[in-house]
GUMAR-520972 format. One record per residue (C-alpha): x, y, z. Coordinates in steps of 0.1 Angstrom, whole numbers, plus 2048, in hexadecimal, padded with zeros to 3 digits. Example, Ala and Ser with C-alpha at 12.3 -4.5 7.8 and 13.67 -1.06 7.14 Angstrom:
<rec><xx>87B</xx><yy>7D3</yy><zz>84E</zz></rec>
<rec><xx>889</xx><yy>7F5</yy><zz>847</zz></rec>
END
This chain:
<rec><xx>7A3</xx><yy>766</yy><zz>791</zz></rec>
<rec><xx>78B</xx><yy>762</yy><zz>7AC</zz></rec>
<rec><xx>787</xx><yy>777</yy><zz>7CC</zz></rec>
<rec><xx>795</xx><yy>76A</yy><zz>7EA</zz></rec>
<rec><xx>789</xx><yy>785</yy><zz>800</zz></rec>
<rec><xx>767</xx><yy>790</yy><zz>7FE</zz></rec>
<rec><xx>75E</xx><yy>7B0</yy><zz>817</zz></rec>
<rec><xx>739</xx><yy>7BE</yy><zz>814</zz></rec>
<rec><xx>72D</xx><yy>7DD</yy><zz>81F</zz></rec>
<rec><xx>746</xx><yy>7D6</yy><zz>841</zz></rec>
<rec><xx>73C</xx><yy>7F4</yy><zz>85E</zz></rec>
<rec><xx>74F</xx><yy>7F9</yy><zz>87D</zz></rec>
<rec><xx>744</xx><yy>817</yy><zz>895</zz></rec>
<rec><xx>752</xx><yy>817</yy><zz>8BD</zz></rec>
<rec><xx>742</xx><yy>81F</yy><zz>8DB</zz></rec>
<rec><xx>752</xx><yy>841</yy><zz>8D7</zz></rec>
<rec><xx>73B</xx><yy>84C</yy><zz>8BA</zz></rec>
<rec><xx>759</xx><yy>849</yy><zz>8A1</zz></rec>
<rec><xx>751</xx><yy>837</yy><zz>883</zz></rec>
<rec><xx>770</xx><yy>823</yy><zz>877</zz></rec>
<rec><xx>761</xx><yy>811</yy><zz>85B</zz></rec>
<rec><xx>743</xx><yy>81E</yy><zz>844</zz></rec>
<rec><xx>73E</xx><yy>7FD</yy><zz>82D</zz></rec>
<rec><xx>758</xx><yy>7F4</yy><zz>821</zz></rec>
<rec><xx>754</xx><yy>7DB</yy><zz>802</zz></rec>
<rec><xx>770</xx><yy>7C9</yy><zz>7F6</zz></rec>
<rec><xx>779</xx><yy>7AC</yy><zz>7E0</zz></rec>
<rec><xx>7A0</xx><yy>7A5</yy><zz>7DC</zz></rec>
<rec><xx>7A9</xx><yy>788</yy><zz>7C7</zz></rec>
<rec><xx>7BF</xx><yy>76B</yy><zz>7C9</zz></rec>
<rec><xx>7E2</xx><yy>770</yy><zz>7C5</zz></rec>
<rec><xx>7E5</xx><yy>795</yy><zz>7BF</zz></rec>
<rec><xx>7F3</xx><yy>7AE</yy><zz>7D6</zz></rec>
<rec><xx>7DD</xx><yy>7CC</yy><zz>7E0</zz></rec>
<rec><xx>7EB</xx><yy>7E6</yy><zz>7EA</zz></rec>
<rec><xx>7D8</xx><yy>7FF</yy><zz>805</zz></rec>
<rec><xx>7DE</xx><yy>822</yy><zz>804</zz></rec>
<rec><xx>7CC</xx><yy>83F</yy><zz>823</zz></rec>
<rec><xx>7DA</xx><yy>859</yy><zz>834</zz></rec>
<rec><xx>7DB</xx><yy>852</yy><zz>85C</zz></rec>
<rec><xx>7BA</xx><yy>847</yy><zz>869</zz></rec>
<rec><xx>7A9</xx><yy>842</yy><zz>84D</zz></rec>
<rec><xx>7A3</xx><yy>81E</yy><zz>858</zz></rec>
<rec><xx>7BD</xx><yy>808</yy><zz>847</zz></rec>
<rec><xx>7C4</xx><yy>7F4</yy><zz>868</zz></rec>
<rec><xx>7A1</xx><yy>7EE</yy><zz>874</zz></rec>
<rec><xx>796</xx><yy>7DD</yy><zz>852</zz></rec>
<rec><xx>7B8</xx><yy>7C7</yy><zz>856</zz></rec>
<rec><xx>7AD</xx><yy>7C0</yy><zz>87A</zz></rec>
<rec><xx>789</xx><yy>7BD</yy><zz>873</zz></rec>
<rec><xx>78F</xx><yy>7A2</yy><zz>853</zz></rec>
<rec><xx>7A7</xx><yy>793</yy><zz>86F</zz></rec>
<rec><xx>790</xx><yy>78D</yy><zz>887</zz></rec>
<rec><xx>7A2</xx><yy>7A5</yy><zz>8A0</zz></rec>
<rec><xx>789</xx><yy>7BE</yy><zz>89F</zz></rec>
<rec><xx>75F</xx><yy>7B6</yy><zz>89D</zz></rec>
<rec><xx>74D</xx><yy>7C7</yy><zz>884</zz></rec>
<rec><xx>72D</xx><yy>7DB</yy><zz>88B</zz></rec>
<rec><xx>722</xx><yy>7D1</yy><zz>86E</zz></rec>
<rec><xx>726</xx><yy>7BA</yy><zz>84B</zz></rec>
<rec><xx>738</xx><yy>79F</yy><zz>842</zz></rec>
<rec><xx>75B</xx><yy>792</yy><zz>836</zz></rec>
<rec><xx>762</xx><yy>773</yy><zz>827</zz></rec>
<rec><xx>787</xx><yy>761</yy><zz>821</zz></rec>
<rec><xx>787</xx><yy>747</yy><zz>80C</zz></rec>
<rec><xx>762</xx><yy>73F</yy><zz>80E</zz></rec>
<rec><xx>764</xx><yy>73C</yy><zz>837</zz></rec>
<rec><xx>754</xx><yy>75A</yy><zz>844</zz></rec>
<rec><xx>76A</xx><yy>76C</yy><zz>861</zz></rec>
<rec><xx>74C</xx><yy>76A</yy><zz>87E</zz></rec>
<rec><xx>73A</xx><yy>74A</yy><zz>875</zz></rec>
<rec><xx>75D</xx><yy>732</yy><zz>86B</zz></rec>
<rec><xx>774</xx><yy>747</yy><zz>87E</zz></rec>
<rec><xx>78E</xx><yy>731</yy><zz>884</zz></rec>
<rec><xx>792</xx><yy>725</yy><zz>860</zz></rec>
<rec><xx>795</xx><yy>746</yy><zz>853</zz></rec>
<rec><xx>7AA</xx><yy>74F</yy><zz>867</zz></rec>
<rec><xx>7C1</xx><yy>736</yy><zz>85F</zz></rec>
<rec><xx>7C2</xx><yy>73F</yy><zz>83A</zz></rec>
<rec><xx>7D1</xx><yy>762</yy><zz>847</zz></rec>
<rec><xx>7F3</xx><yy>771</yy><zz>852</zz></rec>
<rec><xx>7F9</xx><yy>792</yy><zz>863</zz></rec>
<rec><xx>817</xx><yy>7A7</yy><zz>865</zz></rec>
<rec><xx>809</xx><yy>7C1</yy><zz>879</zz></rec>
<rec><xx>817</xx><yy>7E7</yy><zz>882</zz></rec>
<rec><xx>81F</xx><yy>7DF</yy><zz>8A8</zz></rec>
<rec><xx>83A</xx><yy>7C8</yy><zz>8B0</zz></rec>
<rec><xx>827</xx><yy>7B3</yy><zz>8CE</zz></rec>
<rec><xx>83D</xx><yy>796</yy><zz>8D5</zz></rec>
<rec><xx>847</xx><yy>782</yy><zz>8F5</zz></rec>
<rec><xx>865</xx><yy>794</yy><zz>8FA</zz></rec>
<rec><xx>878</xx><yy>774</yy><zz>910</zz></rec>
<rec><xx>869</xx><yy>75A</yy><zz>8F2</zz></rec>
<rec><xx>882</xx><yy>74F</yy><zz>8DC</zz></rec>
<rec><xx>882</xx><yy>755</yy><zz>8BA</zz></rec>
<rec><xx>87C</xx><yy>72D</yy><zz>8AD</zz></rec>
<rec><xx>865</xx><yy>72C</yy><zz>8C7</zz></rec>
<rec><xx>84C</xx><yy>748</yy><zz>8BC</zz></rec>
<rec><xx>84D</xx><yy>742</yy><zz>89D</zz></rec>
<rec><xx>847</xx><yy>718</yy><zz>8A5</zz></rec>
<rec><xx>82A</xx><yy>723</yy><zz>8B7</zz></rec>
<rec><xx>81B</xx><yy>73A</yy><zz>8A6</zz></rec>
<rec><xx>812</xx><yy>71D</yy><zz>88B</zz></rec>
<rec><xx>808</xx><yy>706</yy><zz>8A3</zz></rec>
<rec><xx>7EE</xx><yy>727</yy><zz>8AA</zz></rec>
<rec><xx>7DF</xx><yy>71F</yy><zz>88A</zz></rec>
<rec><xx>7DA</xx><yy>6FB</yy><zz>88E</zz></rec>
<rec><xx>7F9</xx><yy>6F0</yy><zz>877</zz></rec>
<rec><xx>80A</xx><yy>6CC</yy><zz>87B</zz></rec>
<rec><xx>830</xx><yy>6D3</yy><zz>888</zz></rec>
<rec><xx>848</xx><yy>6DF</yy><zz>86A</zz></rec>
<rec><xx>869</xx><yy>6E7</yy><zz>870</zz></rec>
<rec><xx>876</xx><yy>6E7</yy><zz>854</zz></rec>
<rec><xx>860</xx><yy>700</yy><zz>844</zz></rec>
<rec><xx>869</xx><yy>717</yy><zz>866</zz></rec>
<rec><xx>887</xx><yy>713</yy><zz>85E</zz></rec>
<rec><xx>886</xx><yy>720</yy><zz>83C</zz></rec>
<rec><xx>874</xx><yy>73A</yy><zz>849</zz></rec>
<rec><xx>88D</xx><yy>747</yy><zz>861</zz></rec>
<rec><xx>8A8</xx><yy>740</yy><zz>846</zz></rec>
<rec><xx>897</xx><yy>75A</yy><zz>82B</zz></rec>
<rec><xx>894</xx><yy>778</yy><zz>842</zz></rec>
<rec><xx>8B5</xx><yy>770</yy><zz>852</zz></rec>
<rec><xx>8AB</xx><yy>765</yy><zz>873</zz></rec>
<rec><xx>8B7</xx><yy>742</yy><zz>876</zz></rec>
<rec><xx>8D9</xx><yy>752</yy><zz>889</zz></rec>
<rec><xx>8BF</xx><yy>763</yy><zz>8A0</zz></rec>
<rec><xx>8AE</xx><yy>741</yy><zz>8A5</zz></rec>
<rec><xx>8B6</xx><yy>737</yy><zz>8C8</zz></rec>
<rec><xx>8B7</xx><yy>760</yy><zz>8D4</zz></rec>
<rec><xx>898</xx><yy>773</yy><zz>8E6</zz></rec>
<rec><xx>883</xx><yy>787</yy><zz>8DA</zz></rec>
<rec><xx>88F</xx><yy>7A6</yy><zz>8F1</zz></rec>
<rec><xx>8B5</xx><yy>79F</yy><zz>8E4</zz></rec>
<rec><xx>8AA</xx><yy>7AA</yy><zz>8C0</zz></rec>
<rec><xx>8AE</xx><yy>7CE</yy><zz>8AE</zz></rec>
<rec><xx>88F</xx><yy>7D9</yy><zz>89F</zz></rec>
<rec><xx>891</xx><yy>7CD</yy><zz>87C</zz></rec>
<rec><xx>899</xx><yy>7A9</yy><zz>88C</zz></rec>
<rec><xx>878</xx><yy>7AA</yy><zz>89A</zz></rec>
<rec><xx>865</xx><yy>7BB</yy><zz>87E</zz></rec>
<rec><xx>875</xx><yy>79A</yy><zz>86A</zz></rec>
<rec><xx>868</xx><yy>784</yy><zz>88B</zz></rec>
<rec><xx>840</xx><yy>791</yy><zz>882</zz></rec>
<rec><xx>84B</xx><yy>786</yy><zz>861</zz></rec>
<rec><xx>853</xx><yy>764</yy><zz>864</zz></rec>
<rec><xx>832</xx><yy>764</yy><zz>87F</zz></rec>
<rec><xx>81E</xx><yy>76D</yy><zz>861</zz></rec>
<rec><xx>82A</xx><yy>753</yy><zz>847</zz></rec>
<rec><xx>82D</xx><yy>736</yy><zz>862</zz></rec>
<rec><xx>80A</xx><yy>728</yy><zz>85B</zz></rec>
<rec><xx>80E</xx><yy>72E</yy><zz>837</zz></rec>
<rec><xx>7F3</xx><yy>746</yy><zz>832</zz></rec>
<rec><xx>7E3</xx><yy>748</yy><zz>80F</zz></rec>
<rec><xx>7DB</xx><yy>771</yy><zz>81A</zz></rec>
<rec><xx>7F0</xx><yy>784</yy><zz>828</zz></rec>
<rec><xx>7EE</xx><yy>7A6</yy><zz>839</zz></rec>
<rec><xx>80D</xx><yy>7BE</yy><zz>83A</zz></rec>
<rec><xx>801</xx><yy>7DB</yy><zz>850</zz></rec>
<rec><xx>81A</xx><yy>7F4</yy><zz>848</zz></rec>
<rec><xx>837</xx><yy>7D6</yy><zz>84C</zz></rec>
<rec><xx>855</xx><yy>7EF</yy><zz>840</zz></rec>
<rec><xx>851</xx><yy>80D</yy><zz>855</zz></rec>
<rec><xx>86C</xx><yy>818</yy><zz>868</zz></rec>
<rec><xx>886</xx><yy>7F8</yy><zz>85A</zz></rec>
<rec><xx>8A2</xx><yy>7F6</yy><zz>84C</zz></rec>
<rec><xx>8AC</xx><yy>7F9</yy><zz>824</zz></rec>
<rec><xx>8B6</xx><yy>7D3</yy><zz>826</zz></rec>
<rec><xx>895</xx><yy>7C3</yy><zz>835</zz></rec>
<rec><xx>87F</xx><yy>7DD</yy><zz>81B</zz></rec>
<rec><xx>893</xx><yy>7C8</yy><zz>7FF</zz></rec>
<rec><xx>88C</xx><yy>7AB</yy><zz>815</zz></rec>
<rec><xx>86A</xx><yy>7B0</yy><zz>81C</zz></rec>
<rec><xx>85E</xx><yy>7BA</yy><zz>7F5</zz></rec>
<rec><xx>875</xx><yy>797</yy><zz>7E9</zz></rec>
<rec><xx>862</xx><yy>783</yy><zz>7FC</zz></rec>
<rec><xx>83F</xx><yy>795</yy><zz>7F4</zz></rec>
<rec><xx>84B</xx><yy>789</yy><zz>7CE</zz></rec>
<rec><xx>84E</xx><yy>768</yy><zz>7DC</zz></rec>
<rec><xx>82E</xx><yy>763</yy><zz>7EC</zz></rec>
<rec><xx>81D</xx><yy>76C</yy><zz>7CD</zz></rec>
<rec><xx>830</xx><yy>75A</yy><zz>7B7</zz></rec>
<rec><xx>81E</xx><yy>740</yy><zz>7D2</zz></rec>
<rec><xx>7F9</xx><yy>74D</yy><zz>7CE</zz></rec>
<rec><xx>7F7</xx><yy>75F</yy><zz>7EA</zz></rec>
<rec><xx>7E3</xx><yy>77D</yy><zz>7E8</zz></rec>
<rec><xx>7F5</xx><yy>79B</yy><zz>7FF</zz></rec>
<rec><xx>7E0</xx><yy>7BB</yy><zz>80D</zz></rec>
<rec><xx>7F9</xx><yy>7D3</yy><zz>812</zz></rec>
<rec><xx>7F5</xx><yy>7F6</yy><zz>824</zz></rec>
<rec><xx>815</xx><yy>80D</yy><zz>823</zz></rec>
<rec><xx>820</xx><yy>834</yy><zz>825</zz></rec>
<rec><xx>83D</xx><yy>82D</yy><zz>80D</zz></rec>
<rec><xx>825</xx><yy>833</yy><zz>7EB</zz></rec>
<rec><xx>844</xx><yy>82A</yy><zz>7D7</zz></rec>
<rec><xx>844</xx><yy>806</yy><zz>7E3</zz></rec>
<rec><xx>81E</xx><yy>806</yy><zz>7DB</zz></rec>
<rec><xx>822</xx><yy>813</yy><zz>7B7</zz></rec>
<rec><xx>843</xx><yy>7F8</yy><zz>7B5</zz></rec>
<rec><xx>830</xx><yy>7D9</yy><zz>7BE</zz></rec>
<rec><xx>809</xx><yy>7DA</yy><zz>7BC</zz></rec>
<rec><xx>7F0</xx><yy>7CA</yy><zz>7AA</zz></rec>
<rec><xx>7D8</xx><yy>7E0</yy><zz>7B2</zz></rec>
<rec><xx>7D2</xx><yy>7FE</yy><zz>7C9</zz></rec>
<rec><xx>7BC</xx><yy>80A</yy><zz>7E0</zz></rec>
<rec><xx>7B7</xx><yy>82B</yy><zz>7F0</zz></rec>
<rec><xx>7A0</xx><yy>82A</yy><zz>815</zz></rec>
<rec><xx>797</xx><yy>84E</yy><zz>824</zz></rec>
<rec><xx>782</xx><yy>857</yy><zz>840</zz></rec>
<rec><xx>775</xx><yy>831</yy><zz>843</zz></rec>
<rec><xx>76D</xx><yy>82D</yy><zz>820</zz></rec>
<rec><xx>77D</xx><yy>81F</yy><zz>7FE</zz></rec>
<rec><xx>781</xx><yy>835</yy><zz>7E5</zz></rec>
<rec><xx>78C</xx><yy>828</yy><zz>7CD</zz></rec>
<rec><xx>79E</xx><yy>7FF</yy><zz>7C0</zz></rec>
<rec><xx>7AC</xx><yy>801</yy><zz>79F</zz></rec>
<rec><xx>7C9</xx><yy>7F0</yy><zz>78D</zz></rec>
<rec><xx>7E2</xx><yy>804</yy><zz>790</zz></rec>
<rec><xx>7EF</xx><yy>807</yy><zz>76E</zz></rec>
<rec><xx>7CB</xx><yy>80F</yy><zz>763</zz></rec>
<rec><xx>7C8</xx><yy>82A</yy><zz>786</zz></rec>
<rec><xx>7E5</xx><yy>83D</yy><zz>77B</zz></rec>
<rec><xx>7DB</xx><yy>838</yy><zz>756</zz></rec>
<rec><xx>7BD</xx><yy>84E</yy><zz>75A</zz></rec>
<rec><xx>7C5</xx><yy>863</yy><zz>778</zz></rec>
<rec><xx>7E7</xx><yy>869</yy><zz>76F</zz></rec>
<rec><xx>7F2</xx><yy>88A</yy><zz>761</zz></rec>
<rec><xx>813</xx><yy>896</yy><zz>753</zz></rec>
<rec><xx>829</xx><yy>8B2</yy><zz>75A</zz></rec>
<rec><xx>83B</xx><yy>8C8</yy><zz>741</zz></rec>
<rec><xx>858</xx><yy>8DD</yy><zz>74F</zz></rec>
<rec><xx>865</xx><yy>8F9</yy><zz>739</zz></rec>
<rec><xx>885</xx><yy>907</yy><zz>747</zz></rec>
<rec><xx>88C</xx><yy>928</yy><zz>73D</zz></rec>
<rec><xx>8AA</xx><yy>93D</yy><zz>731</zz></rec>
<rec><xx>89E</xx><yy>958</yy><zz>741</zz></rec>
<rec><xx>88C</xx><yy>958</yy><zz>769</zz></rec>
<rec><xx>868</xx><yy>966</yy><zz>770</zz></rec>
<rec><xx>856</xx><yy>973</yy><zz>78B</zz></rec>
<rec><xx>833</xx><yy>968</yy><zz>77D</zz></rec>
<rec><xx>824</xx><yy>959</yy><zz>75D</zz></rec>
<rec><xx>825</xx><yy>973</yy><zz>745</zz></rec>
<rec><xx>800</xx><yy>980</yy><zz>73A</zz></rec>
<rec><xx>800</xx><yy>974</yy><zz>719</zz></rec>
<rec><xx>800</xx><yy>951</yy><zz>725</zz></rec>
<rec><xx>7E7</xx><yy>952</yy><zz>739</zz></rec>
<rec><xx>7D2</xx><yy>940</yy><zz>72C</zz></rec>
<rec><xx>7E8</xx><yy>921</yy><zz>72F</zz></rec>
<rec><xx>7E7</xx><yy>909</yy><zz>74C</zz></rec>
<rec><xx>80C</xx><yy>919</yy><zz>757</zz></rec>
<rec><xx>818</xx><yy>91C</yy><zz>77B</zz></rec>
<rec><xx>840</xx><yy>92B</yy><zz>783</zz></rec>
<rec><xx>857</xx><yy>916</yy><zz>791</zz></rec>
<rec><xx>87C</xx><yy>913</yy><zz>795</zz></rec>
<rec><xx>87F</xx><yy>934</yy><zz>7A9</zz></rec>
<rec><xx>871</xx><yy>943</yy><zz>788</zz></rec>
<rec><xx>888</xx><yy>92B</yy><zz>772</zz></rec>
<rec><xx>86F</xx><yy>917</yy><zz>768</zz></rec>
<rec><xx>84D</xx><yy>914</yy><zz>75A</zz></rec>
<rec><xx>832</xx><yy>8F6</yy><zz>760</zz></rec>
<rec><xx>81A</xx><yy>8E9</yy><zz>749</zz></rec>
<rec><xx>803</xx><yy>8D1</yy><zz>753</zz></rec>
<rec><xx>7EA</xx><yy>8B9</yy><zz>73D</zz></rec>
<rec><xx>7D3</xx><yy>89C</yy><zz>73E</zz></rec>
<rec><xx>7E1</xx><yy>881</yy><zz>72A</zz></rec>
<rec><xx>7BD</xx><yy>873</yy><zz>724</zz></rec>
<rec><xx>7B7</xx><yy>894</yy><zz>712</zz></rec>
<rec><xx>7B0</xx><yy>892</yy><zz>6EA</zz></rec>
<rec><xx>7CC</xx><yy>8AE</yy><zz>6E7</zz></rec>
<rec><xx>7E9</xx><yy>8B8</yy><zz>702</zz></rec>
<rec><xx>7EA</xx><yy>8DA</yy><zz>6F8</zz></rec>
<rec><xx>810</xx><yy>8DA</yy><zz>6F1</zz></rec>
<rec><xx>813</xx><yy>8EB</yy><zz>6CC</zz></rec>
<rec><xx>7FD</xx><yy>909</yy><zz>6D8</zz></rec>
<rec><xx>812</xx><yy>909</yy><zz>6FA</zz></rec>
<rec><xx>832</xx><yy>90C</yy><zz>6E8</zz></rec>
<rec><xx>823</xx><yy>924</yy><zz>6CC</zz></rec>
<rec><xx>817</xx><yy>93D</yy><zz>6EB</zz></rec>
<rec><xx>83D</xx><yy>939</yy><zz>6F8</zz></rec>
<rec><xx>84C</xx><yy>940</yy><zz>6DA</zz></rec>
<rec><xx>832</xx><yy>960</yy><zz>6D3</zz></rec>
<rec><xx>83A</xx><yy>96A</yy><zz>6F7</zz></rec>
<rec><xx>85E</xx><yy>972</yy><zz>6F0</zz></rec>
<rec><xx>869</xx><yy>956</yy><zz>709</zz></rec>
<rec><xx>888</xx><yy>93E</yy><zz>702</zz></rec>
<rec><xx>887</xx><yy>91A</yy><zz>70F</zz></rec>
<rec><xx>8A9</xx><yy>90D</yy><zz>71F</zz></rec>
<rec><xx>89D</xx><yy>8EC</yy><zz>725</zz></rec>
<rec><xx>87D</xx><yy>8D2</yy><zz>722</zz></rec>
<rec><xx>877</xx><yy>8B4</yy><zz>73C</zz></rec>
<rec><xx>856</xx><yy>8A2</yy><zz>743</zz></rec>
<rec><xx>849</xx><yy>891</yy><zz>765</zz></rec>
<rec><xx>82E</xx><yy>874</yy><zz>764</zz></rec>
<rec><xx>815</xx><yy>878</yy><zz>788</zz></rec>
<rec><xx>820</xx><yy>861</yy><zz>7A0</zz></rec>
<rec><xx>808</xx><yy>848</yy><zz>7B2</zz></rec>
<rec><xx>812</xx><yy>85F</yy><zz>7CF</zz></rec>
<rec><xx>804</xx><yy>87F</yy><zz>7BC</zz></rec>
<rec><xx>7E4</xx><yy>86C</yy><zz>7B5</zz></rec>
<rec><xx>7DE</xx><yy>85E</yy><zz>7D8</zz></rec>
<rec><xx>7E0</xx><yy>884</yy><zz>7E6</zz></rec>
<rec><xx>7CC</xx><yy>890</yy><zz>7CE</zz></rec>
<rec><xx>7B0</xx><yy>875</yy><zz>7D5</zz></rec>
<rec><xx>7B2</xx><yy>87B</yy><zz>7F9</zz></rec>
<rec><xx>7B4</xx><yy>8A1</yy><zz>7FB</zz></rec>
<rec><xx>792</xx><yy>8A0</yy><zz>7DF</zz></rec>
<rec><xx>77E</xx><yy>888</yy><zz>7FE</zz></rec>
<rec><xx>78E</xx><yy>89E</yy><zz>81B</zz></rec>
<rec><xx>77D</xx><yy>8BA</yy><zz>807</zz></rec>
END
């Protein structure tokens, strides 16, 4: 696959002194869905509204679809959707009506029915003729949606689109994701919930402090970050791991129920015949044996608390 989105070396400092962006290079390829990972502030919304045109960059270049974002503005742009964090609408607009206009925005010849079918998958087509200040929350989050898809975008930016919604338009929002790239449309996604990340992503990538950390697959990321958890419960509680194992990468846990035995599964050996050799030499009896893959979660904090360091 080729890259649809090409960013180089993309800066973007304020007035302020504060330096948003510290060159950013990115290239995200057709049809695959990216999934963004930072804590707050570390810049995931000014790259989305700097590749958007929304915000100007200091410095570097982004290109979408071969139409760079400055020089062929307007037909980048128009290979791009955004369903932003905000929910800015025209609160006494109805909903046919904003999302009608919002591809007319884009330069788009009149479709109705496509709006239609639009407004029909995220269960707005009973909302059709109502305003925009008569909706619940969710109705509008869905609203953004259909804004987004309107001009049938062949990217398409989901700036945390789930936060604060309901179970039903989640489900919603992640069946229509598997739509659009069943479609070829490659989707940048930035979220908090890490599970939905690790559920749906092609690949992932972790922005802290203005700068890209890492973008890996993800089966490959948690491949060779990923380390596994041994939990041996015990028949009998401890207050601390007892000297002679020691030596043994052991913690307590369980309120003293439990011990927890960490390894690299890259590693040549686990260590797991000697572990339960010492256990047996210490005198301790095992009541039970369960084992615990690292999450993506586990390995974004780590990443992030290793750059805050």
């Amino acid at each position: 696959m080729s890259a649809i989105l090409s960013i180089r070396d993309l800066k973007k400092s304020y007035a302020s002194g504060q330096v948003a962006l510290k060159g950013v290079t990115l290239d995200i390829e057709e049809g695959e869905i990216l999934a963004l990972l930072g804590p707050n502030g570390a810049g995931k919304t000014t790259l989305i509204a700097t590749v958007c045109g929304i915000v100007n960059p200091t410095s570097g270049s982004v290109t979408v679809g071969g139409h760079d974002i400055q020089r062929d503005y307007r037909a980048a742009r128009e290979m791009i959707g955004l369903v932003p964090q905000e929910v800015a609408l025209e609160p006494f607009e109805k909903v046919w009506n904003t999302v009608r206009l919002s591809r007319g925005l884009f330069g788009k010849p009149k479709n109705d029915a496509l709006i239609e079918r639009i407004l029909k998958r995220l269960s707005l087509w009973d909302k059709r003729t109502a305003r925009i200040n008569e909706l619940s929350g969710g109705m509008k989050r869905r609203v953004l949606i259909a804004k987004a898809l309107s001009h049938e975008p062949r990217v398409l930016f989901l700036d945390e689109p789930t936060a604060g919604v309901d179970v039903e338009l989640r489900k919603d929002m992640w069946d229509i994701v598997a739509e659009l790239k069943a479609q070829g449309v490659t989707i940048i996604l930035t979220t908090h919930y890490i599970e939905e990340a690790e559920a749906i992503a092609d690949r992932v990538g972790v922005i802290a402090k203005g700068e890209i950390l890492l973008v890996e697959e993800k089966a490959s990321l948690m491949d060779r970050m990923g380390k596994k958890q041994i939990e041996l419960q015990l028949a009998e509680p401890l207050d601390a791991v007892p000297e002679a194992l020691a030596h043994q990468n052991l913690v307590v846990g369980g309120d003293g129920h439990s011990l927890v035995y960490t390894y690299d599964t890259r590693g040549p050996r686990t260590g797991l015949t000697q572990l339960l050799n010492d256990l047996a030499a210490a005198g301790l009896r095992l009541r039970d044996v369960q084992t615990r893959q690292s999450s993506l979660e586990d390995i974004f904090v780590d990443l992030v608390r290793e750059n805050a360091q």
